[in-house]
Steps between C-alpha positions, in 0.01 A plus 500: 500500500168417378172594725227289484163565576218209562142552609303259706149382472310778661344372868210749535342730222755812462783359607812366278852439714802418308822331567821682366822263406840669383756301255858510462718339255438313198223244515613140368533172705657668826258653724480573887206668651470685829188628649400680838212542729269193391372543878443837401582607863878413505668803363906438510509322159338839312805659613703251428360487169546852453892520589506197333337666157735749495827274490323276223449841292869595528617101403253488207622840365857341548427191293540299811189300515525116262086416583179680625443630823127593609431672799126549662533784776153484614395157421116526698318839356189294665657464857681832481169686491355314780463704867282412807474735734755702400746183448664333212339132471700381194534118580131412443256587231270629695207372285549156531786501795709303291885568509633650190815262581314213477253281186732534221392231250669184467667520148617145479158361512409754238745450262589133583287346170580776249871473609585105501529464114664803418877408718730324347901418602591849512509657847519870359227453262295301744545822729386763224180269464431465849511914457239496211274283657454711823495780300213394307294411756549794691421742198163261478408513837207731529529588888127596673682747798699767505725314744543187222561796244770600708610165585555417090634825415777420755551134367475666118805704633711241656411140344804491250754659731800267674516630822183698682556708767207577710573773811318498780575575817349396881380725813801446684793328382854435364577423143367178397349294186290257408546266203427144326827281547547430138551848460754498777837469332390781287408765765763408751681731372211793548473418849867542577516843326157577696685398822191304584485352872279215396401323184186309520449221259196286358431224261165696490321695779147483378285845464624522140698828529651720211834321515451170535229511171806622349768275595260180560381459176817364357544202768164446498460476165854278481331263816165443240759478215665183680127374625437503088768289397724730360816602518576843339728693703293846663769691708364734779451737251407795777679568853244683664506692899298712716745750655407626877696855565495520846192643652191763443697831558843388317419759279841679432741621252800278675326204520371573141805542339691213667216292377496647149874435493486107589228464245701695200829311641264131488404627093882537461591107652194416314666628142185707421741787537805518365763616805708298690367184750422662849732282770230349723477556858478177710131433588364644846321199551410146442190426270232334711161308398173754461401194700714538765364881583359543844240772491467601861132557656357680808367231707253800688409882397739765629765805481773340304853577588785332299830358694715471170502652160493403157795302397575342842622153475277283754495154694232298542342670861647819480236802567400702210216694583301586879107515475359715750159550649500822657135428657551222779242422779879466731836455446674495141339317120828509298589192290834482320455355148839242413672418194402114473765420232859651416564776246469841404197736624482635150169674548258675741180690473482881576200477713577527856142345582428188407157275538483127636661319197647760305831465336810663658794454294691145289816380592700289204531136621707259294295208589165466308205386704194670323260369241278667269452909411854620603455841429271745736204709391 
Protein backbone atom coordinates (compact mmCIF):
# COMPACT_ATOMS: atom_id res chain seq x y z
CA UNK A 1 0.00 0.00 0.00
CA UNK A 2 1.06 3.34 -0.96
CA UNK A 3 -0.16 6.55 1.24
CA UNK A 4 -0.67 9.55 -0.42
CA UNK A 5 -0.69 12.83 0.85
CA UNK A 6 -2.24 16.05 -1.14
CA UNK A 7 -2.59 19.57 0.19
CA UNK A 8 -5.29 21.96 -0.79
CA UNK A 9 -5.19 25.58 -1.60
CA UNK A 10 -5.17 27.15 1.78
CA UNK A 11 -8.84 29.05 2.50
CA UNK A 12 -7.73 31.59 5.16
CA UNK A 13 -4.06 32.69 6.07
CA UNK A 14 -2.60 29.72 8.39
CA UNK A 15 -4.49 27.17 7.35
CA UNK A 16 -3.45 24.16 4.83
CA UNK A 17 -6.00 20.87 4.91
CA UNK A 18 -4.99 17.90 2.99
CA UNK A 19 -6.68 14.99 1.48
CA UNK A 20 -5.03 11.49 2.14
CA UNK A 21 -5.60 8.59 -0.72
CA UNK A 22 -4.17 4.94 -0.11
CA UNK A 23 -3.16 2.57 -3.25
CA UNK A 24 -3.16 -1.01 -3.70
CA UNK A 25 -1.95 -3.05 -6.47
CA UNK A 26 -0.03 -2.33 -9.44
CA UNK A 27 -1.02 0.78 -11.35
CA UNK A 28 -1.58 0.10 -15.25
CA UNK A 29 -4.90 0.34 -17.24
CA UNK A 30 -7.22 -1.29 -14.43
CA UNK A 31 -8.25 1.00 -11.80
CA UNK A 32 -11.34 1.28 -9.36
CA UNK A 33 -11.62 4.02 -6.88
CA UNK A 34 -13.67 4.22 -3.72
CA UNK A 35 -14.08 7.20 -1.58
CA UNK A 36 -16.17 8.11 1.66
CA UNK A 37 -17.71 11.01 3.38
CA UNK A 38 -17.86 13.66 0.41
CA UNK A 39 -20.89 15.06 2.65
CA UNK A 40 -18.44 15.10 5.23
CA UNK A 41 -21.28 14.32 7.75
CA UNK A 42 -22.11 10.70 6.62
CA UNK A 43 -19.72 8.54 8.49
CA UNK A 44 -20.53 4.63 7.58
CA UNK A 45 -18.30 4.62 4.43
CA UNK A 46 -14.94 5.65 6.74
CA UNK A 47 -15.56 2.47 8.34
CA UNK A 48 -16.26 0.77 5.60
CA UNK A 49 -13.23 2.02 4.11
CA UNK A 50 -11.28 1.05 6.96
CA UNK A 51 -12.40 -2.81 7.15
CA UNK A 52 -12.28 -2.53 3.70
CA UNK A 53 -8.32 -1.32 3.76
CA UNK A 54 -7.41 -3.99 5.69
CA UNK A 55 -8.69 -6.92 3.32
CA UNK A 56 -7.04 -4.98 0.26
CA UNK A 57 -3.61 -5.07 2.36
CA UNK A 58 -3.83 -8.83 2.94
CA UNK A 59 -4.89 -9.47 -1.13
CA UNK A 60 -2.08 -7.16 -2.33
CA UNK A 61 0.52 -8.91 -0.07
CA UNK A 62 -1.00 -12.20 -1.63
CA UNK A 63 -0.47 -11.14 -5.22
CA UNK A 64 -4.18 -11.10 -5.62
CA UNK A 65 -4.87 -7.74 -7.00
CA UNK A 66 -4.50 -7.56 -11.50
CA UNK A 67 -5.18 -3.31 -11.44
CA UNK A 68 -5.13 -0.33 -8.95
CA UNK A 69 -7.35 0.22 -6.26
CA UNK A 70 -7.51 3.83 -4.56
CA UNK A 71 -9.31 4.41 -1.60
CA UNK A 72 -10.13 8.12 -0.04
CA UNK A 73 -11.34 7.53 3.70
CA UNK A 74 -12.05 11.04 4.43
CA UNK A 75 -12.78 12.52 1.15
CA UNK A 76 -14.01 16.38 2.68
CA UNK A 77 -11.02 17.64 5.20
CA UNK A 78 -13.07 21.08 4.46
CA UNK A 79 -16.56 19.75 5.62
CA UNK A 80 -15.10 17.49 8.27
CA UNK A 81 -13.84 20.49 10.22
CA UNK A 82 -17.00 22.33 10.01
CA UNK A 83 -19.30 22.58 13.53
CA UNK A 84 -22.18 25.01 14.38
CA UNK A 85 -23.18 25.05 17.56
CA UNK A 86 -21.67 22.20 18.62
CA UNK A 87 -22.88 20.19 15.33
CA UNK A 88 -21.25 18.66 12.36
CA UNK A 89 -22.47 20.75 9.15
CA UNK A 90 -20.51 18.79 6.49
CA UNK A 91 -22.96 19.03 3.45
CA UNK A 92 -22.46 22.78 2.79
CA UNK A 93 -19.42 24.93 2.58
CA UNK A 94 -20.32 27.12 4.84
CA UNK A 95 -18.68 30.10 3.03
CA UNK A 96 -20.55 30.11 0.09
CA UNK A 97 -23.46 27.42 1.15
CA UNK A 98 -22.72 25.54 -1.76
CA UNK A 99 -22.90 21.64 -1.51
CA UNK A 100 -19.62 19.96 -1.75
CA UNK A 101 -21.75 17.21 -3.80
CA UNK A 102 -22.63 19.45 -6.25
CA UNK A 103 -20.56 22.04 -9.36
CA UNK A 104 -18.18 19.56 -10.59
CA UNK A 105 -17.05 20.89 -13.99
CA UNK A 106 -18.35 19.64 -17.11
CA UNK A 107 -15.32 17.79 -18.71
CA UNK A 108 -16.85 17.12 -22.06
CA UNK A 109 -17.21 20.70 -22.88
CA UNK A 110 -13.65 21.12 -21.76
CA UNK A 111 -12.02 18.65 -23.53
CA UNK A 112 -14.50 18.33 -26.49
CA UNK A 113 -12.03 20.49 -29.14
CA UNK A 114 -8.65 19.19 -27.94
CA UNK A 115 -10.14 15.61 -28.05
CA UNK A 116 -12.01 15.33 -31.63
CA UNK A 117 -8.78 14.90 -33.74
CA UNK A 118 -6.87 12.81 -31.61
CA UNK A 119 -9.62 9.33 -31.80
CA UNK A 120 -9.29 7.22 -34.30
CA UNK A 121 -11.00 3.42 -34.97
CA UNK A 122 -9.64 2.03 -31.92
CA UNK A 123 -12.03 1.90 -28.96
CA UNK A 124 -9.14 1.12 -26.36
CA UNK A 125 -6.94 3.77 -27.58
CA UNK A 126 -9.78 6.19 -28.01
CA UNK A 127 -10.42 5.41 -24.17
CA UNK A 128 -6.67 6.04 -22.99
CA UNK A 129 -7.05 9.50 -24.87
CA UNK A 130 -10.23 10.41 -23.51
CA UNK A 131 -8.00 9.70 -20.06
CA UNK A 132 -5.17 12.14 -21.15
CA UNK A 133 -7.30 14.76 -22.12
CA UNK A 134 -9.16 15.07 -18.72
CA UNK A 135 -6.13 14.63 -17.16
CA UNK A 136 -4.58 17.52 -18.69
CA UNK A 137 -7.03 19.81 -18.09
CA UNK A 138 -7.46 19.01 -14.67
CA UNK A 139 -3.62 19.30 -13.84
CA UNK A 140 -4.13 22.96 -15.70
CA UNK A 141 -6.96 24.01 -13.95
CA UNK A 142 -5.86 26.60 -11.47
CA UNK A 143 -8.95 26.38 -8.95
CA UNK A 144 -9.65 30.02 -6.93
CA UNK A 145 -11.39 28.02 -3.57
CA UNK A 146 -10.45 25.68 -1.39
CA UNK A 147 -13.68 23.83 -2.15
CA UNK A 148 -12.67 23.71 -6.22
CA UNK A 149 -9.14 22.56 -4.85
CA UNK A 150 -10.83 19.86 -3.29
CA UNK A 151 -13.20 19.28 -5.97
CA UNK A 152 -10.00 18.66 -8.64
CA UNK A 153 -7.93 16.83 -6.30
CA UNK A 154 -10.84 14.33 -6.12
CA UNK A 155 -11.36 14.28 -10.01
CA UNK A 156 -7.19 14.10 -10.27
CA UNK A 157 -7.79 10.86 -8.18
CA UNK A 158 -10.56 9.22 -9.97
CA UNK A 159 -10.70 10.53 -13.77
CA UNK A 160 -8.85 7.42 -15.30
CA UNK A 161 -10.45 4.79 -13.10
CA UNK A 162 -13.36 2.23 -14.67
CA UNK A 163 -15.66 2.05 -12.06
CA UNK A 164 -16.04 5.00 -9.15
CA UNK A 165 -17.55 4.28 -6.16
CA UNK A 166 -18.75 7.18 -4.21
CA UNK A 167 -20.37 6.22 -0.45
CA UNK A 168 -22.66 8.16 1.00
CA UNK A 169 -25.22 7.47 3.04
CA UNK A 170 -28.91 9.29 4.02
CA UNK A 171 -30.54 10.32 7.57
CA UNK A 172 -32.74 7.50 7.63
CA UNK A 173 -32.79 4.79 5.26
CA UNK A 174 -32.25 1.32 3.71
CA UNK A 175 -29.50 0.49 1.31
CA UNK A 176 -29.89 2.21 -1.87
CA UNK A 177 -27.87 3.83 -4.97
CA UNK A 178 -27.92 6.21 -7.32
CA UNK A 179 -26.38 5.93 -10.80
CA UNK A 180 -26.34 7.07 -14.66
CA UNK A 181 -28.10 4.17 -16.72
CA UNK A 182 -25.25 3.62 -19.04
CA UNK A 183 -23.39 2.61 -16.21
CA UNK A 184 -26.13 0.24 -15.21
CA UNK A 185 -25.13 -3.13 -16.61
CA UNK A 186 -21.87 -2.55 -14.99
CA UNK A 187 -22.94 -1.87 -11.34
CA UNK A 188 -25.86 -4.22 -11.27
CA UNK A 189 -23.88 -6.40 -10.01
CA UNK A 190 -22.68 -3.93 -6.90
CA UNK A 191 -26.12 -3.38 -5.99
CA UNK A 192 -27.01 -7.03 -5.65
CA UNK A 193 -23.94 -7.75 -3.43
CA UNK A 194 -24.97 -4.37 -1.50
CA UNK A 195 -28.48 -5.90 -1.12
CA UNK A 196 -29.78 -2.53 -2.15
CA UNK A 197 -33.73 -1.99 -1.74
CA UNK A 198 -33.85 0.54 -4.50
CA UNK A 199 -31.73 1.61 -7.41
CA UNK A 200 -32.42 5.00 -8.68
CA UNK A 201 -31.48 5.78 -12.20
CA UNK A 202 -30.85 9.01 -14.43
CA UNK A 203 -29.89 9.97 -17.89
CA UNK A 204 -28.56 12.99 -15.86
CA UNK A 205 -29.98 14.63 -12.68
CA UNK A 206 -28.59 18.09 -13.02
CA UNK A 207 -26.49 19.71 -9.92
CA UNK A 208 -23.34 18.28 -11.50
CA UNK A 209 -22.34 15.87 -8.68
CA UNK A 210 -18.95 13.93 -8.21
CA UNK A 211 -20.24 10.89 -10.07
CA UNK A 212 -21.97 11.85 -12.77
CA UNK A 213 -18.71 14.35 -13.90
CA UNK A 214 -17.16 11.08 -13.83
CA UNK A 215 -19.30 8.80 -15.66
CA UNK A 216 -21.01 11.65 -17.96
CA UNK A 217 -18.19 12.72 -19.68
CA UNK A 218 -17.86 9.71 -21.87
CA UNK A 219 -21.62 9.82 -23.32
CA UNK A 220 -21.49 13.22 -23.45
CA UNK A 221 -18.58 13.49 -25.17
CA UNK A 222 -19.79 10.29 -27.57
CA UNK A 223 -23.47 12.45 -28.05
CA UNK A 224 -21.06 15.71 -29.40
CA UNK A 225 -18.91 13.05 -31.16
CA UNK A 226 -22.11 11.94 -33.30
CA UNK A 227 -23.37 15.87 -33.46
CA UNK A 228 -19.64 16.29 -35.26
CA UNK A 229 -19.95 13.89 -37.87
CA UNK A 230 -17.92 11.28 -36.71
CA UNK A 231 -17.97 8.02 -36.05
CA UNK A 232 -15.08 6.70 -33.84
CA UNK A 233 -16.26 4.29 -31.44
CA UNK A 234 -15.94 5.92 -27.42
CA UNK A 235 -17.22 3.09 -25.06
CA UNK A 236 -18.50 4.25 -21.57
CA UNK A 237 -15.17 4.28 -20.57
CA UNK A 238 -16.21 4.91 -16.61
CA UNK A 239 -19.24 3.22 -14.57
CA UNK A 240 -19.59 5.58 -11.94
CA UNK A 241 -22.28 5.44 -8.43
CA UNK A 242 -23.03 7.25 -5.35
CA UNK A 243 -23.55 4.56 -2.69
CA UNK A 244 -26.23 5.48 0.25
CA UNK A 245 -25.43 3.07 3.47
CA UNK A 246 -28.41 3.26 5.24
CA UNK A 247 -28.78 6.19 7.51
CA UNK A 248 -26.77 8.84 9.90
CA UNK A 249 -26.01 6.46 12.89
CA UNK A 250 -25.25 3.13 10.71
CA UNK A 251 -22.05 3.46 12.06
CA UNK A 252 -21.01 -0.19 12.98
CA UNK A 253 -18.52 -2.86 12.67
CA UNK A 254 -21.39 -5.44 11.20
CA UNK A 255 -22.71 -3.29 8.86
CA UNK A 256 -19.06 -2.30 7.99
CA UNK A 257 -17.77 -5.45 7.31
CA UNK A 258 -20.74 -6.85 5.34
CA UNK A 259 -20.27 -3.81 3.23
CA UNK A 260 -16.49 -4.14 2.93
CA UNK A 261 -17.13 -7.76 1.94
CA UNK A 262 -19.67 -7.02 -1.10
CA UNK A 263 -17.28 -4.41 -2.32
CA UNK A 264 -13.94 -6.81 -2.18
CA UNK A 265 -16.40 -9.74 -3.53
CA UNK A 266 -17.70 -6.89 -6.61
CA UNK A 267 -13.41 -6.32 -7.25
CA UNK A 268 -13.31 -10.17 -7.50
CA UNK A 269 -16.52 -10.44 -10.36
CA UNK A 270 -14.91 -7.39 -11.64
CA UNK A 271 -11.34 -9.38 -12.32
CA UNK A 272 -9.38 -6.60 -10.53
CA UNK A 273 -8.67 -9.36 -8.08
CA UNK A 274 -7.73 -12.47 -8.85
CA UNK A 275 -10.19 -15.09 -6.69
CA UNK A 276 -13.01 -16.77 -7.83
CA UNK A 277 -16.50 -14.89 -9.34
CA UNK A 278 -18.79 -14.18 -6.23
CA UNK A 279 -22.41 -16.03 -7.15
CA UNK A 280 -24.78 -13.03 -7.19
CA UNK A 281 -27.68 -12.71 -5.02
CA UNK A 282 -30.96 -11.94 -6.89
CA UNK A 283 -31.65 -8.15 -6.70
CA UNK A 284 -33.93 -6.85 -3.71
CA UNK A 285 -35.54 -4.63 -5.95
CA UNK A 286 -36.51 -3.26 -9.25
CA UNK A 287 -34.47 -0.21 -10.64
CA UNK A 288 -36.80 2.77 -10.86
CA UNK A 289 -36.39 6.35 -12.68
CA UNK A 290 -34.55 9.20 -10.27
CA UNK A 291 -37.59 10.72 -11.96
CA UNK A 292 -40.00 8.67 -10.63
CA UNK A 293 -38.89 9.53 -6.74
CA UNK A 294 -41.59 11.02 -4.64
CA UNK A 295 -40.02 13.21 -2.01
CA UNK A 296 -42.73 13.57 0.56
CA UNK A 297 -43.47 17.20 2.16
CA UNK A 298 -45.24 18.52 5.31
CA UNK A 299 -48.15 20.31 4.02
CA UNK A 300 -48.20 22.43 7.79
CA UNK A 301 -45.48 22.74 10.77
CA UNK A 302 -45.69 20.07 13.47
CA UNK A 303 -44.45 17.01 15.79
CA UNK A 304 -43.72 14.43 13.21
CA UNK A 305 -44.53 10.88 13.92
CA UNK A 306 -43.80 8.20 11.23
CA UNK A 307 -46.51 5.23 10.52
CA UNK A 308 -43.94 2.98 8.53
CA UNK A 309 -40.25 2.59 8.31
CA UNK A 310 -37.64 2.62 5.89
CA UNK A 311 -37.92 -0.06 3.37
CA UNK A 312 -41.75 -0.42 3.47
CA UNK A 313 -43.21 -1.15 0.16
CA UNK A 314 -46.20 1.48 -0.36
CA UNK A 315 -49.47 2.11 -2.52
CA UNK A 316 -50.46 5.07 -3.83
CA UNK A 317 -52.72 6.57 -0.52
CA UNK A 318 -51.28 4.66 2.06
CA UNK A 319 -50.24 6.88 5.30
CA UNK A 320 -46.65 7.44 5.86
CA UNK A 321 -46.21 10.01 8.24
CA UNK A 322 -48.98 12.04 10.95
CA UNK A 323 -48.26 15.90 11.36
CA UNK A 324 -49.37 17.12 14.55
CA UNK A 325 -50.10 20.49 16.02
CA UNK A 326 -50.05 20.12 19.59
CA UNK A 327 -51.38 23.90 20.05
CA UNK A 328 -55.15 23.92 18.81
CA UNK A 329 -57.71 26.73 19.67
CA UNK A 330 -60.31 23.14 20.04
CA UNK A 331 -60.39 19.85 19.05
CA UNK A 332 -57.41 17.96 17.18
CA UNK A 333 -54.70 19.62 14.00
CA UNK A 334 -53.21 16.27 12.81
CA UNK A 335 -52.82 15.72 9.04
CA UNK A 336 -51.67 12.35 7.71
CA UNK A 337 -49.14 12.83 4.86
CA UNK A 338 -49.89 9.80 1.84
CA UNK A 339 -47.73 8.06 -0.46
CA UNK A 340 -49.11 9.55 -3.89
CA UNK A 341 -47.37 6.92 -6.10
CA UNK A 342 -46.34 3.12 -5.52
CA UNK A 343 -42.92 1.97 -4.31
CA UNK A 344 -40.51 1.75 -1.71
CA UNK A 345 -40.22 4.47 1.25
CA UNK A 346 -36.50 4.30 0.86
CA UNK A 347 -35.78 7.34 2.96
CA UNK A 348 -36.88 9.61 5.86
CA UNK A 349 -35.45 12.50 7.73
CA UNK A 350 -34.40 12.18 11.47
CA UNK A 351 -36.06 15.28 12.55
CA UNK A 352 -39.18 14.65 14.34
CA UNK A 353 -40.23 18.45 13.71
CA UNK A 354 -40.72 19.56 10.61
CA UNK A 355 -41.70 23.28 9.15
CA UNK A 356 -44.55 24.04 6.49
CA UNK A 357 -42.85 22.55 3.35
CA UNK A 358 -40.11 20.64 4.59
CA UNK A 359 -39.17 17.34 3.19
CA UNK A 360 -40.17 14.12 5.04
CA UNK A 361 -38.87 11.18 3.38
CA UNK A 362 -38.79 9.68 -0.92
CA UNK A 363 -40.48 6.77 -1.87
CA UNK A 364 -39.01 4.95 -5.30
CA UNK A 365 -41.75 5.21 -7.99
CA UNK A 366 -41.23 3.40 -11.28
CA UNK A 367 -43.11 5.89 -13.23
CA UNK A 368 -41.20 9.15 -14.07
CA UNK A 369 -43.20 12.33 -13.84
CA UNK A 370 -40.54 15.03 -12.83
CA UNK A 371 -38.57 17.46 -14.93
CA UNK A 372 -35.53 19.31 -14.29
CA UNK A 373 -32.85 19.16 -11.04
CA UNK A 374 -33.62 15.55 -9.87
CA UNK A 375 -31.41 15.48 -7.14
CA UNK A 376 -32.16 17.51 -3.66
CA UNK A 377 -29.93 20.10 -2.00
Amino acid sequence: MQRREHPLSGGSLGQQRQVVSLHFGPAGERKVYIQASLHADELPGMLVLYHLREALARAEADGQLLGEVVLVPVANPIGLSQRLLHRPSGRFELGSAHNFNRHYPDLAQAVFESLRDRLGPDAALNVRAVRECVGQWLTHWSPETEADSLRRCLLLLAHDAEVVIDLHCDAQAVMHLYTEEPCWPVLEPLARLLGCRAVLLARQSGGNPFDECLSGVWWQLAALLRSAGSTHPLPQGCASSTVELRGETDVDHANARRDADALLAYLSHTGLLRAARPELPGLPCAPTPLAGSETLRAPMAGLVVFLVEPGTGLRAGDPVAEIIDPTPAAGSSVHTVRAGVDGVFYARVRERYVRAGGELGKVAGSQAFRTGDLLGA
